[in-house]
N, C-alpha and C positions, 0 to 999 in steps of 0.2 A: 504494500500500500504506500504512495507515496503523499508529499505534502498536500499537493493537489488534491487527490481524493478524498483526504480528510478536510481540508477547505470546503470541499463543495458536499460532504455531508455535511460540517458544519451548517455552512448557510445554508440548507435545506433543512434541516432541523428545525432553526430556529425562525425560520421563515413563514413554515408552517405555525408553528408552532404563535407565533403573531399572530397570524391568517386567523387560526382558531381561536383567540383570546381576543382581539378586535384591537390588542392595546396599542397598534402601531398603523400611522395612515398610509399601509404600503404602498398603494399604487404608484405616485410620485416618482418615490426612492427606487422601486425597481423598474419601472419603465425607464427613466437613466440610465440604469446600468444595460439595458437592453440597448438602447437606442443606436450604438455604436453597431449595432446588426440592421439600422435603416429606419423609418418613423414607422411603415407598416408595422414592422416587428415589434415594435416599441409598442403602437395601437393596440395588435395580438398579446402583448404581456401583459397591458394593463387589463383586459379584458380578463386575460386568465386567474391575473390576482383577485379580481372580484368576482370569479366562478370559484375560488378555492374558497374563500370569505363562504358565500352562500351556501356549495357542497358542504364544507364542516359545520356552520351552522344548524342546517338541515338531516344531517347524518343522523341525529338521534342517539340510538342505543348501536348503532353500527358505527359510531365515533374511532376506533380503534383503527378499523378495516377500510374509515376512509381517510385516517390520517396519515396512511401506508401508500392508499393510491396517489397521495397529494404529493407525497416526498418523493414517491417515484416518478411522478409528473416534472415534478421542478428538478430532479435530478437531470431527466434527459435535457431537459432546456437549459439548463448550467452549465452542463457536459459541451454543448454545442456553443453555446457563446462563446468558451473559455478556448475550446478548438479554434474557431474562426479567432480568438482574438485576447489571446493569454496574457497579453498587458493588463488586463480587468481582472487578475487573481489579486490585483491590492486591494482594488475596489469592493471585492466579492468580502475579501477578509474585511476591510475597513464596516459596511454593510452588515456583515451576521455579529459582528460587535455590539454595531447600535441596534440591533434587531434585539440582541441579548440582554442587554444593559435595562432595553422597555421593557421588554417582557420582566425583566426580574424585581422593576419597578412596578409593575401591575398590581393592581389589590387579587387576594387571592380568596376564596374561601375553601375554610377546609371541614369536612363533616366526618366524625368519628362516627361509625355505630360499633356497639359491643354487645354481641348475641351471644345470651342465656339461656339455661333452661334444655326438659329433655327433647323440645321440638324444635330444635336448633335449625332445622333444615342444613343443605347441602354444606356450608358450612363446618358445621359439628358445638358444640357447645363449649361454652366457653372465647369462642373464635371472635375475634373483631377486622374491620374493614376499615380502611380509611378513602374515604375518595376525596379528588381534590375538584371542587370546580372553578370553573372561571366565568366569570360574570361576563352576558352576551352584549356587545352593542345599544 
């Protein structure tokens, strides 16, 4: 694995990862980085940031499964930018920083449950969960 490809999992990460939490106005910021691929392209990116915004919004209880499709979306569009035009690995790094920094600045909520009892369900008793959510837009 080289530096590259942990770059551009980074920013894919946490790029999603904004996408799903609302905390950052992406479009903007990553149609720039695209636009060096032409204004169409630029148009097409901003457009996809706010299909990924809506698909995870929209995902539901398949949140998981579409936060996979997203990262492998924005993988390949990463992958191809960075082909055509590898001067933008500052920029990509400069980007999933501030993408990281919002995100870590975001109000969080967090809900503990702790299941008792001998009807514990799938779980088992005694067990607890913690989910984390993130407040929508």
């Amino acid at each position: 694995m080289t530096l590259m490809d942990d770059s551009v999992r980074e920013f894919v990460t946490v790029l999603v990862q904004a996408a799903a939490t609302g905390t950052v106005g992406l479009t903007r910021k990553v149609w720039a980085l695209f636009r060096r691929q032409g204004v169409e392209r630029a148009e097409f990116i901003a457009s996809e940031v706010e299909r990924t915004e809506s698909s995870l919004r929209a995902a539901g209880d398949d949140g998981g499964r579409e936060l996979v499709r997203q990262e492998a979306t924005w993988e390949v569009l990463l992958r191809g930018l960075l082909a055509e035009h590898p001067e933008a690995a500052a920029e990509v790094a400069a980007l999933a920083a501030e993408l990281r920094e919002a995100s870590a600045e975001a109000p969080h909520t967090v809900y503990h449950q702790q299941v008792n009892g001998g009807s514990a369900g799938a779980q088992g008793p005694g067990a607890s969960a913690t989910v984390y959510q993130f407040p929508q837009p």
